[in-house]
PLY file of the C-alpha trace (Angstrom):
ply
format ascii 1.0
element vertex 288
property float x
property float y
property float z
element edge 287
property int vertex1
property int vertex2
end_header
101.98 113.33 105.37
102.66 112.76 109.25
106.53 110.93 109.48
106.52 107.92 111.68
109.91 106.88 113.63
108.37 102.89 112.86
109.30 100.62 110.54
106.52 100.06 108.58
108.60 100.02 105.38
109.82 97.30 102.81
111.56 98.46 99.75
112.44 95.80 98.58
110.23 92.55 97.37
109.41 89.86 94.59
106.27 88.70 93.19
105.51 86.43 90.04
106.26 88.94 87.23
109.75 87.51 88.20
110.79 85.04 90.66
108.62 85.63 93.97
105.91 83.30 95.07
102.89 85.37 95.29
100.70 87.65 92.37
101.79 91.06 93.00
98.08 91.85 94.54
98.53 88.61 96.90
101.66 90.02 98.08
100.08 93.53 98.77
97.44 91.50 100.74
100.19 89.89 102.74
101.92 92.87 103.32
98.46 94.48 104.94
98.53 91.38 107.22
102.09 92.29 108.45
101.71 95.87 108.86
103.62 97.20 106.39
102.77 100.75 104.82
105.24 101.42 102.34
106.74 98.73 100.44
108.34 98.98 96.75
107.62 95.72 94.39
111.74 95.33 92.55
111.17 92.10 90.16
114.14 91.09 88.71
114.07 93.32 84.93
110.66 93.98 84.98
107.80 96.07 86.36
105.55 94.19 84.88
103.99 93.71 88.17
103.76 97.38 89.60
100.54 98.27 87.97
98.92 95.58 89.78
100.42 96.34 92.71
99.91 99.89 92.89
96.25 99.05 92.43
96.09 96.79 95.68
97.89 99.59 97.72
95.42 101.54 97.05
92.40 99.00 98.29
94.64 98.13 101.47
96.25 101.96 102.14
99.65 101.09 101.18
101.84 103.25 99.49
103.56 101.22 96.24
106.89 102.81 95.30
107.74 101.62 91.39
110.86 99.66 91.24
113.24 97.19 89.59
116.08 95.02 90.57
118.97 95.17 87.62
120.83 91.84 86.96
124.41 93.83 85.95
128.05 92.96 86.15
130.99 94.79 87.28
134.87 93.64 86.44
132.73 90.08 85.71
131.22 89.71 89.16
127.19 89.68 88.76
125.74 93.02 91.11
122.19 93.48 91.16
121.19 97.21 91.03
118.06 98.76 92.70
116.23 101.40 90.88
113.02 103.25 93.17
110.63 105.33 92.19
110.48 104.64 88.01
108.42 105.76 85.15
107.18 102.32 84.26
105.47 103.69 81.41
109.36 105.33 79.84
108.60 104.21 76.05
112.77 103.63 75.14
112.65 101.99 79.14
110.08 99.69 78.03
112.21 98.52 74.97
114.98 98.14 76.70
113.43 95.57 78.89
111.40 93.39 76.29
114.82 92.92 74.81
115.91 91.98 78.43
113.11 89.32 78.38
114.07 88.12 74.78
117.65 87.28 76.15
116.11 85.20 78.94
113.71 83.13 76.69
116.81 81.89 74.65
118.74 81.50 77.76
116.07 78.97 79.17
115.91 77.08 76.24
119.84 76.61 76.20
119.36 75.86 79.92
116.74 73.05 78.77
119.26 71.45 76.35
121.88 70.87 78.92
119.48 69.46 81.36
118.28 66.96 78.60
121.85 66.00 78.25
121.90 64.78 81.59
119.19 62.83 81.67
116.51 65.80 83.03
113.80 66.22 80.70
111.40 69.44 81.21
109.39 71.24 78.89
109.21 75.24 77.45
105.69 75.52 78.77
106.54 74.61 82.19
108.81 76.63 82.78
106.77 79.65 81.23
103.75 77.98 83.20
105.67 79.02 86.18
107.24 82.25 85.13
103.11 83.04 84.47
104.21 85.48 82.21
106.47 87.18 84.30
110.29 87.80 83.42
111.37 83.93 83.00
114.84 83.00 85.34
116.45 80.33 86.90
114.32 80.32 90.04
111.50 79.16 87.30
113.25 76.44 85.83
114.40 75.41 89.30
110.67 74.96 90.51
110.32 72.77 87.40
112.52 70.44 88.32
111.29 70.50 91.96
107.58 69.84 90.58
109.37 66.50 89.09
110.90 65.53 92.15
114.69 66.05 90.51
115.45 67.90 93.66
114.42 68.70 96.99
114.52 72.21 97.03
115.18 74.94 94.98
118.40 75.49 96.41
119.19 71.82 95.55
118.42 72.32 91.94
121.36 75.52 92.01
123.46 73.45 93.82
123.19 70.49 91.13
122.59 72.49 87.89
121.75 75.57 87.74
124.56 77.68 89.44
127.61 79.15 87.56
130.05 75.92 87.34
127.20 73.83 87.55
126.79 71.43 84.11
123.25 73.24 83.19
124.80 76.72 83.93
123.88 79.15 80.73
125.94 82.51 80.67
123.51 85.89 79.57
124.17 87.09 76.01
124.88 90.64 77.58
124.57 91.57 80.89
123.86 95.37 82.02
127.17 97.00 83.76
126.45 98.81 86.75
126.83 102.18 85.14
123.91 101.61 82.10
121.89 100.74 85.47
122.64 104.00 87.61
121.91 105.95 83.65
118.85 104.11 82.59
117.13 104.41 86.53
117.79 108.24 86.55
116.56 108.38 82.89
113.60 107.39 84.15
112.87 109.56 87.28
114.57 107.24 90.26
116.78 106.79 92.91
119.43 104.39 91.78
121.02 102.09 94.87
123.13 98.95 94.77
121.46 96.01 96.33
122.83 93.56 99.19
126.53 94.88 98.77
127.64 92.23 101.44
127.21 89.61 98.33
129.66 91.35 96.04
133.19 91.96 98.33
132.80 95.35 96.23
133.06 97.84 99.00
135.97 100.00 98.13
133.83 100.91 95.01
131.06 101.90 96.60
131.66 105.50 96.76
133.06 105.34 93.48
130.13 104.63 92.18
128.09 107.47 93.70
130.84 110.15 93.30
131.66 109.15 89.52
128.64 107.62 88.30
125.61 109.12 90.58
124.55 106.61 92.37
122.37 107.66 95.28
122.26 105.22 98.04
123.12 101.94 99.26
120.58 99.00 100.46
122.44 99.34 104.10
119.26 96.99 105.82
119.11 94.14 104.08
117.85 90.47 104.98
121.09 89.18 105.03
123.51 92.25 106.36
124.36 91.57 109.88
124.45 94.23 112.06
128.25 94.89 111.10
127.24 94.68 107.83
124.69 97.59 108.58
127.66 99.43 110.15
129.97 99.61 107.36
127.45 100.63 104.69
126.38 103.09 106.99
130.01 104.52 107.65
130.45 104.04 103.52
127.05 106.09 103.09
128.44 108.69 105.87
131.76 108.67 103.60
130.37 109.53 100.51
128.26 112.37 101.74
131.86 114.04 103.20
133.22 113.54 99.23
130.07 114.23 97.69
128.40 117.27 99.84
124.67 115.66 98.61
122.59 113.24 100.91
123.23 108.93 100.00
119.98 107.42 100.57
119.66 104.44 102.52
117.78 101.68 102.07
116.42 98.02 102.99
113.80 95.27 102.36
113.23 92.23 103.01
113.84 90.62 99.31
110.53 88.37 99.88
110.17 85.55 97.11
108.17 83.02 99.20
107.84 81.58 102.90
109.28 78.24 101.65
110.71 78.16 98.53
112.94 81.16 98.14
116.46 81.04 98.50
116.05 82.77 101.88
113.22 81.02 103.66
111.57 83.80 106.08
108.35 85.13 106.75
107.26 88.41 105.16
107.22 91.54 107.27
110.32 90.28 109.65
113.17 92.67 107.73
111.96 96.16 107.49
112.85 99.25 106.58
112.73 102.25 109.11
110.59 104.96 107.97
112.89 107.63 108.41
114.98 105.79 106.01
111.98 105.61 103.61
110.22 108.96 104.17
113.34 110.30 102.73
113.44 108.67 99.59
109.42 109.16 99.05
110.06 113.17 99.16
113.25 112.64 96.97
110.60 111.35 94.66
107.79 113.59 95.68
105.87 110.33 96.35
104.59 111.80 99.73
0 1
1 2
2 3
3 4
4 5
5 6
6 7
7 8
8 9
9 10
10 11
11 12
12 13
13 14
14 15
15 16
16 17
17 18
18 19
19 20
20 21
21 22
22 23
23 24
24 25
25 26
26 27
27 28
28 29
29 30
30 31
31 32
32 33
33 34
34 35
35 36
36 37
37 38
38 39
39 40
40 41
41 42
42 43
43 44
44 45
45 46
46 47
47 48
48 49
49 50
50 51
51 52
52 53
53 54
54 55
55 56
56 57
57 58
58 59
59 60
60 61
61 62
62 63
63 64
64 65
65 66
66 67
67 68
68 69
69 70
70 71
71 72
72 73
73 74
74 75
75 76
76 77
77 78
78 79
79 80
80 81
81 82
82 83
83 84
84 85
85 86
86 87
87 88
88 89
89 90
90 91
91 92
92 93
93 94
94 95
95 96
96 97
97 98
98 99
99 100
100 101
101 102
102 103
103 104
104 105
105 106
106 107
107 108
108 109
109 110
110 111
111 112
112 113
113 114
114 115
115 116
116 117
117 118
118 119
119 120
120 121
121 122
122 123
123 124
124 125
125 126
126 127
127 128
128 129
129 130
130 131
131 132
132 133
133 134
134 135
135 136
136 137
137 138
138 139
139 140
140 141
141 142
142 143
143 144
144 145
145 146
146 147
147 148
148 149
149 150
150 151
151 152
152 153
153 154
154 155
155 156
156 157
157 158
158 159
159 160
160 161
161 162
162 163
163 164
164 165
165 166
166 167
167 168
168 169
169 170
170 171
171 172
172 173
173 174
174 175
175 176
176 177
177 178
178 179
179 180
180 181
181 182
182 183
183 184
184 185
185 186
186 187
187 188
188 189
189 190
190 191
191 192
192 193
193 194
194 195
195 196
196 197
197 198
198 199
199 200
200 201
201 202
202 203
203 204
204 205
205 206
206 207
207 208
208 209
209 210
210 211
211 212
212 213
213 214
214 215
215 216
216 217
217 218
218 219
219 220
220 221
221 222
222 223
223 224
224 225
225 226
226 227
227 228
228 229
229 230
230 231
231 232
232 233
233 234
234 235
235 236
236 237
237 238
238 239
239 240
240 241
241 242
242 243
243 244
244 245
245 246
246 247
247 248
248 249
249 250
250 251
251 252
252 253
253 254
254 255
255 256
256 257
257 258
258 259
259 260
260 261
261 262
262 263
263 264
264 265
265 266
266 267
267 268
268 269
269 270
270 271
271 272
272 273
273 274
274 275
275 276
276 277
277 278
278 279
279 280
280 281
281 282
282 283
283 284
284 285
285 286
286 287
């Protein structure tokens, strides 16, 4: 495969089988119209989506990189986890995430209760009619109450009830630690990278985490990393390397949910990924 020094890569992206806007094939369409030749679909705790996906890559000549984005916790602040290039078909991988997906269905219905005791009424089967049988969050039940004109926007409906402190607020039963993340994505054949560190204030971990637990990489490009940002993860991914003596992958995405209703509202195809970056992780994986 030829290496290109563009960025044509996104690894990192939401569709409906969690919290993004767009069927998994829709969002492989929209990626053709951008340009982009390498992209890897990361739902929240699912891959539900990836066979689709990897089918519309195909038709439009994009390469589809399996992935997932972990919701774990470390010393009680909530990380989210990256893992690139896994078996979605990993039989104890696949139990381990219905179980995931059991947790969530009893957290929305808690989450249901406390809205009804302030006076917001919504239903089970709307919020599953907008989870469309993908892994059900708070995104969901957000759009719920912005299909009843509760709120504005979906960042209203955090802001009001659904964030942590907020009076609808429901804590997980269990939440993954970083380190059952980094285990489960290598039991399963991929690159294991911690997403958006900027969010966490977690950085003197960092290469912790690779040197004691085997992480691989960080996501240094990232829709919201600033080009300082971007500095310091790639200094910490320079770091590590020095105390490790193995190459830290680095990575980046957009984290596309939708054009207007995501938390983040910009177009697809604006962050990328360059493919240098990407190439590397593909022959990590023997994807090329």
């Amino acid at each position: 495969m030829e290496l290109r020094e563009r960025a044509d890569s996104d690894f990192h992206m939401h569709s409906t089988a969690s919290d993004g806007g767009y069927k998994p094939a829709q969002l492989i369409e929209k990626c053709h119209a951008v340009g982009l030749k390498q992209i890897s679909l990361t739902d929240h705790d699912t891959v539900e989506g990836v066979q689709e996906a990897v089918k519309a890559g195909k038709h439009f000549g994009i390469t589809v990189l399996p992935g997932i984005e972990f919701s774990c916790v470390f010393e009680k602040k909530s990380v989210h986890m990256l893992g690139l290039g896994v078996d979605i078909n990993h039989n104890e991988f696949q139990h381990m995430l219905k179980k995931q997906r059991e947790m969530r269905e009893r957290r929305m219905n808690v989450m249901i209760s406390k809205l009804a005791n302030v006076g917001v009424h919504v239903t089970e089967a709307e919020v599953l009619a907008q989870a469309d049988g993908g892994s059900i969050g708070r995104p969901h039940v957000a759009k719920v109450l912005l299909n009843h004109g509760v709120v504005n926007t979906v960042a209203e409906a955090f802001d009001r009830f659904l964030a942590e402190g907020k009076p609808c607020y429901v804590e997980k039963e269990r939440e993954m630690s970083v380190r059952e993340a980094i285990d489960w994505t290598h039991q399963v054949g991929g690159l294991s990278l911690v997403a958006h560190p900027a969010y966490y204030g977690l950085d003197h971990e960092l290469v912790n985490w690779i040197k004691e637990w085997g992480m691989d990489g960080i996501e240094v490009y990232h829709r919201d990393h600033n080009e300082e940002d971007q500095n310091r993860y790639e200094s910490i991914c320079k770091q590590a390397e020095q105390v490790t003596a193995k190459q830290i992958f680095r990575s980046g995405g957009s984290d596309f949910h939708h054009e207007t209703y995501g938390r983040k509202q910009e177009p697809l195809g604006v962050t990328r990924l360059k493919d240098q970056y990407a190439n590397q992780i593909l022959r990590k994986l023997n994807r090329e």
